[in-house]
N, C-alpha and C positions, 0 to 999 in steps of 0.2 A: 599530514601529507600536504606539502606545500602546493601541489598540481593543484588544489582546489582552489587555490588564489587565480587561477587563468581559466578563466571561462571560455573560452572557444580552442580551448589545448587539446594537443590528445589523449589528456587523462580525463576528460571530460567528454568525451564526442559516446556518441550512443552508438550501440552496437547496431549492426549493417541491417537495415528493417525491409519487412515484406511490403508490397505493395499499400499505400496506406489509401483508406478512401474513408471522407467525411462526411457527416452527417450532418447539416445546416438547416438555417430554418430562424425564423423569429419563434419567440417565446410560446409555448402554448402548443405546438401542433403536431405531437407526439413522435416527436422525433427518439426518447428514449424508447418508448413501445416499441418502435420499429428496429433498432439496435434490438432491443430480445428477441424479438422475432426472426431476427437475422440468426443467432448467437444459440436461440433455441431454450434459455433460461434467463428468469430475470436476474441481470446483471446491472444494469441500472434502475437506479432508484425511477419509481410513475409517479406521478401522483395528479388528481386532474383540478392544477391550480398554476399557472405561469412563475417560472423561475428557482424551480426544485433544484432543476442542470447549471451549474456551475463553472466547475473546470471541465477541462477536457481531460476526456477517460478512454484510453485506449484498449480494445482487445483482440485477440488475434482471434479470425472467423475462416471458415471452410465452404465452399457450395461446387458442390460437383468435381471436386477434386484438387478446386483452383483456392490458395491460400493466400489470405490480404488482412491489413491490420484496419481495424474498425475504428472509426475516432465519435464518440457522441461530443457536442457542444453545445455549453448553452444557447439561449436565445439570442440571436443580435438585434442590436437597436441603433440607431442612427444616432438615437441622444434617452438622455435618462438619468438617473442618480448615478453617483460617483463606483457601484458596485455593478450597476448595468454596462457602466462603459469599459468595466475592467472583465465581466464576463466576454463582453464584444470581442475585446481586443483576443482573449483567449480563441474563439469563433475563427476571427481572422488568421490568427495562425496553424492554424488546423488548415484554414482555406489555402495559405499559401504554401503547405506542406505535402495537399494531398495529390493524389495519383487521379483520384476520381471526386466528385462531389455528388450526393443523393441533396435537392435542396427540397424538404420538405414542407407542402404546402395544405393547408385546411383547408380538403376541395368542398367540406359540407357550409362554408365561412365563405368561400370565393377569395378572389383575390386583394388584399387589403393595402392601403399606403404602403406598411411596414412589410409585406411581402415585395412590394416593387420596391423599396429602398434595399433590399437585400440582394434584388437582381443585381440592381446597378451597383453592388459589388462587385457581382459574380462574378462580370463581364470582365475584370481586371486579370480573371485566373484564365489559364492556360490549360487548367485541367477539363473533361467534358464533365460534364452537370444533364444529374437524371431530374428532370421533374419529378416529384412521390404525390401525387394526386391523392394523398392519404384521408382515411375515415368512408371511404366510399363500402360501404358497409354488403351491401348486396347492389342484383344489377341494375334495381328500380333505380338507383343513382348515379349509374354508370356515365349518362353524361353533363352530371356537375364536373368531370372532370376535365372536359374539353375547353369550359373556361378557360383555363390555365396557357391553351396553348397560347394568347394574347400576352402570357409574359416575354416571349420569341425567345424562347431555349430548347424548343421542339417539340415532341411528343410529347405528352404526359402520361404516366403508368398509374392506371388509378389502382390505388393497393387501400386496404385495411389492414395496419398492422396488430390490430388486436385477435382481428381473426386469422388473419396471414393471407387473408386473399387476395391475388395479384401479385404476391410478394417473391413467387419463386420466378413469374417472367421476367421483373424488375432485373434481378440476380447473372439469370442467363446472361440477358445482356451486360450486363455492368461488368462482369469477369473476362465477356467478349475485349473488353477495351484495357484490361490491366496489364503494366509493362508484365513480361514471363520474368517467373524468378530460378534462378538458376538453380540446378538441382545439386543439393547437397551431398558431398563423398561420404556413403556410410561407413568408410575406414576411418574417417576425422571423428575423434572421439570428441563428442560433445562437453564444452566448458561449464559447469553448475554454474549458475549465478544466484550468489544468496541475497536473501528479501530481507531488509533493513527496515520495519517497522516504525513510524513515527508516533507515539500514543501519546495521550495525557487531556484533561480537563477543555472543556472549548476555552477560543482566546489568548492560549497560552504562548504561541507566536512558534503554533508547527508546522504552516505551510508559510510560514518568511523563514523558516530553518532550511526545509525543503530545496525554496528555491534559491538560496545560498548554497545548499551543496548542489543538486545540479548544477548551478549556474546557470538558469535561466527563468523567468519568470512563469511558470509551469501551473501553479495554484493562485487562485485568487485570493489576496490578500488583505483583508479589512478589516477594522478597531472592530467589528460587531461580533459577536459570540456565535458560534457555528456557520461562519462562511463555507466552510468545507463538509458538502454535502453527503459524498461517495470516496475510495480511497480512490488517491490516484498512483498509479506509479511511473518510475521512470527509470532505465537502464542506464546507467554510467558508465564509463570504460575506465579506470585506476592503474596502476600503477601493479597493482597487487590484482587483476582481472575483473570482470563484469561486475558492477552491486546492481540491487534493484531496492531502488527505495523508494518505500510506500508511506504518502501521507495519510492521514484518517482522519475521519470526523473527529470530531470532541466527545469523549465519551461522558459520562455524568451520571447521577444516583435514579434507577427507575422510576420512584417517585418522582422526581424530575421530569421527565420523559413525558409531556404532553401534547405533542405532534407525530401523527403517523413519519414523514416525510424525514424527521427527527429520530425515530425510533429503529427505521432501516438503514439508517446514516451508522447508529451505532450497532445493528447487527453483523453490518459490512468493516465495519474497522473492530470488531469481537473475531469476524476471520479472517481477517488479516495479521491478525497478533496468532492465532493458531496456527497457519501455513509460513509465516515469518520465522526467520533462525536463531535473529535479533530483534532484541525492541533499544530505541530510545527513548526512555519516558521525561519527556518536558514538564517541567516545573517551572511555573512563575516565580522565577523570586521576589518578586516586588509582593506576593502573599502568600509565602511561605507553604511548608507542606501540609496540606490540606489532609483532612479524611478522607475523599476522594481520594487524592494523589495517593492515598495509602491503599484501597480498596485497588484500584488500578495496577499497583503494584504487586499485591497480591494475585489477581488476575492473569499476568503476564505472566508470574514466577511458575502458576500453577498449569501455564501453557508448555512449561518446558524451555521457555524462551531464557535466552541472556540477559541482562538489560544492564545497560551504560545510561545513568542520569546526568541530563543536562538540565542544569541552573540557567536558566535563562533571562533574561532582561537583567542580569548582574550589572551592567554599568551603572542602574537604576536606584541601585541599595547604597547604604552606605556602610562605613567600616565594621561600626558595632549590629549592624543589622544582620550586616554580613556571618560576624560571629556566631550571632543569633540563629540563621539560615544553616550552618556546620552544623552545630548541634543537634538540630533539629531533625535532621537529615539521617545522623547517628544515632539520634533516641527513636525516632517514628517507621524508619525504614530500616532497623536492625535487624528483621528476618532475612535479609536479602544476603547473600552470601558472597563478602568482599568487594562488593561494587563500585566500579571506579565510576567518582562524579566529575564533571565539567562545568566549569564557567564560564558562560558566552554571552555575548551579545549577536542573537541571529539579524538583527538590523544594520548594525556594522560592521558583523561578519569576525568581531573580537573572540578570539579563542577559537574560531570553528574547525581550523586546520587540523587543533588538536583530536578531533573525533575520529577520522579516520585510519590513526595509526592506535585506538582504543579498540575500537571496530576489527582491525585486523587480529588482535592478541585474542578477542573473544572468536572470531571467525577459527583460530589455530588451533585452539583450547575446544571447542565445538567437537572438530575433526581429530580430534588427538585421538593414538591409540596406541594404547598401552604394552611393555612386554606382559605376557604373566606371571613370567617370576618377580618382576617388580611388584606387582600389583598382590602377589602374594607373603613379598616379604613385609609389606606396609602392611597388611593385615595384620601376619605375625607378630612385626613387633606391637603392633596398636594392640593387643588382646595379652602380651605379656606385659605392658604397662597395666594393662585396666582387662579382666577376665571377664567372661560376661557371667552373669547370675544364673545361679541355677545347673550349675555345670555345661551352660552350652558353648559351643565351640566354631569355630569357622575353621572347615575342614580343607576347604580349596577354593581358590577364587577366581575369577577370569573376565575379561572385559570380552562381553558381547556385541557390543555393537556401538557404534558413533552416532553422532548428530540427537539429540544430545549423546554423550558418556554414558554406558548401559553396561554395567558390572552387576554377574552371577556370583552371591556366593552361597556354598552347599554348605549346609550346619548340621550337627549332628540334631538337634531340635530346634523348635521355635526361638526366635530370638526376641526380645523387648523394645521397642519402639526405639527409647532413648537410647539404645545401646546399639542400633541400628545409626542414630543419627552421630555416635561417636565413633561407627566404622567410617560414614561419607566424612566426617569434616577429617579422620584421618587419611585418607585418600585425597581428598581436597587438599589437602595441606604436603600433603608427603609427592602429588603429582603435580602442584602448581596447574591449577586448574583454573583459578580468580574466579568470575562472575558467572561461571559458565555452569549451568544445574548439574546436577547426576544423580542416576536412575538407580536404585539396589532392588535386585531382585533376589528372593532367599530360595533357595531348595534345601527339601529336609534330606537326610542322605545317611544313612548308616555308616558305621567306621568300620 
């Protein structure tokens, strides 16, 4: 799909959003806490150490009737290492996007430099900005938080977002000030918009993929291994109607796994591959497919998911390498059922066009649905080629249900595993289905 070449086109632009208000703050003063506590589960990652929050993570949040989209971001800093000032930048666009700003401050800390270099941000925005006088834990502390008013941004709300206290006055007012959104015709039948999974190994170059297909710098992006902390997602508008695609952590082998902050990175990109419709699983090429890559593969397949691999960093390899990479591909990832692979370069954005007209064939094949009489003549004939053992029989068949393909069929008895998996590749094959799973369920059923 060539729209993905124009970044601020309308095959690009995001669908019409709620009210959006942000969540600011320097590093450290639990501005994720307070997102859960808003949201009512933990949806971002805690952890009590500076710079877990990363990109910005949107979700949509409710209080008293009134609907707005929540943005958590990481810490901003005035100056810092080369990932500090790309988390910043992330911060800042949250800040010039929002409706509202919560700037959250460590009233039990008082006010520090790096709190007043945030102001003299604020001051730039247009939006109003709540003080969160946060950590004020009970009311013996109640007035560390009047310090705050010396930053002149007004009131302060002193809230604990661990315990929620304070936190539903904060609320009132904050929804007091949100533009109204206009109420939706419940005759307008609502468009699905499916969740395009980005998976594979940290490092592998999925949030420079990411923000190549949205078309905008969304993730934070750098040579170090697990930059991407939480998934993120993001609504595109296509050609072919809404996607939403989700980056994730890097997943890796549990033995691995020796950081909490780490450990909830990959339990949130494990559900993200679960409620996703499709995955693309990123592979390095520059080292080839890994036992991981394979175990990951395995994972998705077993989620029900699609999956279209992309070869990445391919401009990197060279011819014979390249050869090398094919095979490999075809000997190590050969339970996956006809999956079409891509060559890209997410850096240069070489081949990327080609994903979303992949994307679309699996989105079609997903949603397919079957006559019965087809679906029963591909049985018939697949059982007078090849009978199954033991005198069983497949008596009638019918496609129950979509997303994935969920085909019943009734046997006159048990049927054997392998002879099962020569009904689905007959089916597969006989309905042009490609990468897209499917379900068999047996019922026993007397003739």
């Amino acid at each position: 799909m060539n729209d993905l070449d124009r970044s601020g086109s309308e095959a690009l632009s995001e669908a019409p959003p709620l009210p959006t208000v942000a969540i600011v703050g320097r590093p450290n003063v639990g501005k994720s806490t307070l997102m859960n506590r808003i949201l009512g589960r933990r949806e971002a990652i805690v952890e009590e150490k500076p710079g877990v929050t990363r990109d910005r993570k949107a979700v949509d949040a409710e209080w008293q009737g009134a609907e707005f989209t929540l943005v958590d971001t990481g810490g901003w800093l005035s100056r810092g290492s080369e990932i500090d000032q790309k988390v910043s930048r992330q911060s800042e666009a949250a800040i010039e996007t929002a409706d509202a700003l919560l700037f959250v401050v460590d009233a039990s800390v008082g006010v520090t430099e790096e709190d007043d270099q945030v102001v003299r941000y604020l001051r730039s925005s247009k939006a109003p900005v709540f003080v969160v006088a946060n950590k004020i834990d009970d009311a013996v502390h109640q007035d560390q938080a009047w310090e705050l008013v010396s930053l002149g941004l007004g009131q302060p709300y002193p809230v604990s977002s661990l315990h929620g206290r304070g936190v539903g006055d904060l609320l009132d007012d904050l929804v007091a000030v949100l533009p109204e959104v206009e109420p939706s015709n419940p005759e307008d039948e609502e468009e699905r918009v499916f969740g395009i999974a980005l998976v594979g190994r940290p490092n592998v170059g999925k949030s420079t993929l990411f923000n190549r297909l949205i078309g905008e710098d969304r993730s934070v992006v750098h040579d170090m291994p697990g930059t991407t902390r939480d998934t993120v997602d993001t609504v595109i508008q296509t050609a072919d109607g809404p996607v939403r695609f989700l980056d994730t952590a890097g997943m890796r082998r549990r033995s691995r796994i020796d950081e909490d902050t780490e450990y909830y990175s990959v339990v949130r990109a494990l559900k993200a591959v679960d409620t996703a419709d499709i995955a693309l699983l990123v592979i390095d090429s520059t080292e080839g497919v890994t036992q991981q890559d394979q175990r990951l593969a395995e994972r998705v397949d077993g989620a029900g998911c699609p999956i279209v691999i992309v070869l990445n960093k391919w401009d990197q390899i060279g011819t014979e390498r390249r050869m090398d990479l094919a095979d490999q591909v075809e000997r190590k990832l050969s339970f996956l059922p006809d999956v079409p692979n891509h060559r890209v370069s997410a850096l240069t954005g070489a081949g990327v066009e080609r994903l979303l007209p992949s994307l679309n064939i699996a989105i079609d094949a997903y949603q397919k649905r079957v006559p019965t009489k087809k679906v029963n003549d591909i049985i018939r004939l697949a059982q007078q080629a090849q009978p199954a053992p033991a005198g069983g029989r497949v008596l009638y068949a019918t496609q129950g249900a979509t997303d994935p393909p969920t085909f019943t069929l009734f046997a006159n008895r048990e049927l054997p595993g392998h002879y099962l998996r020569y009904l689905e590749r007959s089916l597969r094959e006989g309905l042009d289905f490609g990468p897209t799973p499917i379900k068999i369920r047996v019922r026993k059923r007397s003739e």
